[in-house]
C-alpha positions in Angstrom: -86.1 73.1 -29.2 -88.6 69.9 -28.7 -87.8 66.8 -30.3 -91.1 65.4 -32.6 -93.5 63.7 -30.2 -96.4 62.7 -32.1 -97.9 59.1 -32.2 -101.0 58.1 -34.2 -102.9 54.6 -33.1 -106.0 52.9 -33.7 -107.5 50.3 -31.8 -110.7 49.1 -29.9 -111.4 50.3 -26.2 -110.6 47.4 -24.3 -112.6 48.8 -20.8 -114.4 51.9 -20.7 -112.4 55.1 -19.0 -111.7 55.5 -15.6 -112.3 59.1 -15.0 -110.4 60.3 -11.5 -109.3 63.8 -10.6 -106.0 65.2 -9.7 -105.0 67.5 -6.5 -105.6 70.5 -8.5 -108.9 69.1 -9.9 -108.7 68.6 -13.3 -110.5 65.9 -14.9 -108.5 62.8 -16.3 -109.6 59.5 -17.9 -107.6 56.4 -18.8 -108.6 53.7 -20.8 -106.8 50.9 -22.9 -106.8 49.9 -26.5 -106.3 46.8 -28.1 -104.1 47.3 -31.1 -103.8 44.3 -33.8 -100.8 43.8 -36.1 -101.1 41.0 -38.6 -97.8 39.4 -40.2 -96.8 35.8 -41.7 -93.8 34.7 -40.0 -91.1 32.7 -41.9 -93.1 29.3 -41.9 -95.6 31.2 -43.9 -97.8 30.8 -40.7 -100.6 33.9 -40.0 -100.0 35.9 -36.5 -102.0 37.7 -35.2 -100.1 39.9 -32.8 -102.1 42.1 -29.9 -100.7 45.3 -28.3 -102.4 46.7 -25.1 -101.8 51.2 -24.7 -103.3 53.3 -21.9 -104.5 56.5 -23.6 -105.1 59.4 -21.3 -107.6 62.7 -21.6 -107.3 65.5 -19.8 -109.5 68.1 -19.2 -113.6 68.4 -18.2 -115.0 68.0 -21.4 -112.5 65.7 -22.9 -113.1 62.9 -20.0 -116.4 63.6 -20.3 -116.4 63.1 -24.0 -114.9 59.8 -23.9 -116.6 58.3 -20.8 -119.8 58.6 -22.7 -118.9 57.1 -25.9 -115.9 55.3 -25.5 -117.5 51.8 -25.1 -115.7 48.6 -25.1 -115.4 47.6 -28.6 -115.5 50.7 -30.3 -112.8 51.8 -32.6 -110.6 54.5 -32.1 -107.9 57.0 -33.4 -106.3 58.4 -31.2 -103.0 61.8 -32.0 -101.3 62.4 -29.1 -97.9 61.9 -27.8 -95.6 59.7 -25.8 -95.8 60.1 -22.1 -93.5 58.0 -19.7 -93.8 58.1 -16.2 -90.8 57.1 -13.4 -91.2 55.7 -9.6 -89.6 53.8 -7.2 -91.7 51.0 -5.8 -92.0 50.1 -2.3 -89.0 48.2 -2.6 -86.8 51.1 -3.9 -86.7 49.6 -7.3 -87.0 52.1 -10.3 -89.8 51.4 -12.4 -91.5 53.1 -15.3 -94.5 53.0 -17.8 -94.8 54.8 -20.8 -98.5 55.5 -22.2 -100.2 58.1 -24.8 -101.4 61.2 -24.0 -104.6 61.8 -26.3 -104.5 65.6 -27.9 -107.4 64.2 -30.6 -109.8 61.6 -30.5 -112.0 60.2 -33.6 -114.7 57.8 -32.9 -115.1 55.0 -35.5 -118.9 54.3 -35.9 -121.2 51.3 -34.9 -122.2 49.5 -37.8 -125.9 49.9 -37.5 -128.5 47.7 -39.6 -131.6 49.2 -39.6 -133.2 52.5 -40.4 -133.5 53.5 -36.8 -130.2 53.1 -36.3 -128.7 54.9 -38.8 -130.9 58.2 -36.8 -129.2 57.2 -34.1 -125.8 56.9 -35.4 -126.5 60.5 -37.6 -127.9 61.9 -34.2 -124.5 60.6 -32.5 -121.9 62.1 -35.2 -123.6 65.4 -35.1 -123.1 65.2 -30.9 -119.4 64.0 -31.5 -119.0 67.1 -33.4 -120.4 69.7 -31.0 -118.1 68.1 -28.4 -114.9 68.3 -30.7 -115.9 72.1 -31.3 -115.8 72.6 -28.1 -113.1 70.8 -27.0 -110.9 72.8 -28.9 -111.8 76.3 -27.3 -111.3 74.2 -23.7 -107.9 74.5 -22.1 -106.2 71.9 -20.0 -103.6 72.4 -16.8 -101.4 69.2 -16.6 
């Protein structure tokens, strides 16, 4: 039996993906998020706390989903799960990061101004949409 693995997060893109291929060719991306939490601490002070997470894609479409409209700035929510890696560096010390695997990705939209822009951003959703259809028929090898 699996454990539950499941994480939700939103955030903004930080950098826009970095799409690179593995030895088997499948198409991955990486990108970061920014993730703010807001809390008073016990002086009654306002903190504004900022989190960093590497999301990763895999799959053709996917990658090629979110290298077109993950921009920096744009908001995200991302479903996936917890992923960590393990290595020894060069100088055999055991190191490790743990990052999110994206299974589901929702744009947030650009707040648009004018009339113009609201085509734009009506023309986008509708494209967002095809690629989520499709994305869900596509399978990915890890």
């Amino acid at each position: 039996m699996n454990a539950m693995n499941q994480i939700i997060i939103e955030g903004n893109v930080v950098r826009p993906p970095v799409l690179r291929e593995t030895s088997r060719g499948t198409k991955v991306s990486v990108m970061p998020i920014a993730v703010n939490h807001f809390y008073r601490d016990s002086s009654g002070k306002d903190v504004d706390e900022v989190g960093f997470y590497d999301i990763e894609t895999w799959g053709e479409k996917f990658s090629a989903l979110m290298t077109k409209y993950a921009v920096q700035g744009r908001g995200v929510r991302v479903i996936g799960r917890l992923k960590q890696d393990r290595w020894k560096d060069e100088n055999g010390k055991s190191r490790s990061k743990v990052f999110i695997v994206a299974e589901h990705v929702d744009f947030k939209p650009f707040k648009k101004k004018d009339s113009a822009a609201e085509e734009d951003a009506a023309a986008e959703q509708k494209n967002l949409a095809i690629a989520a259809e499709g994305l869900a028929q596509e399978e990915c090898v890890f």
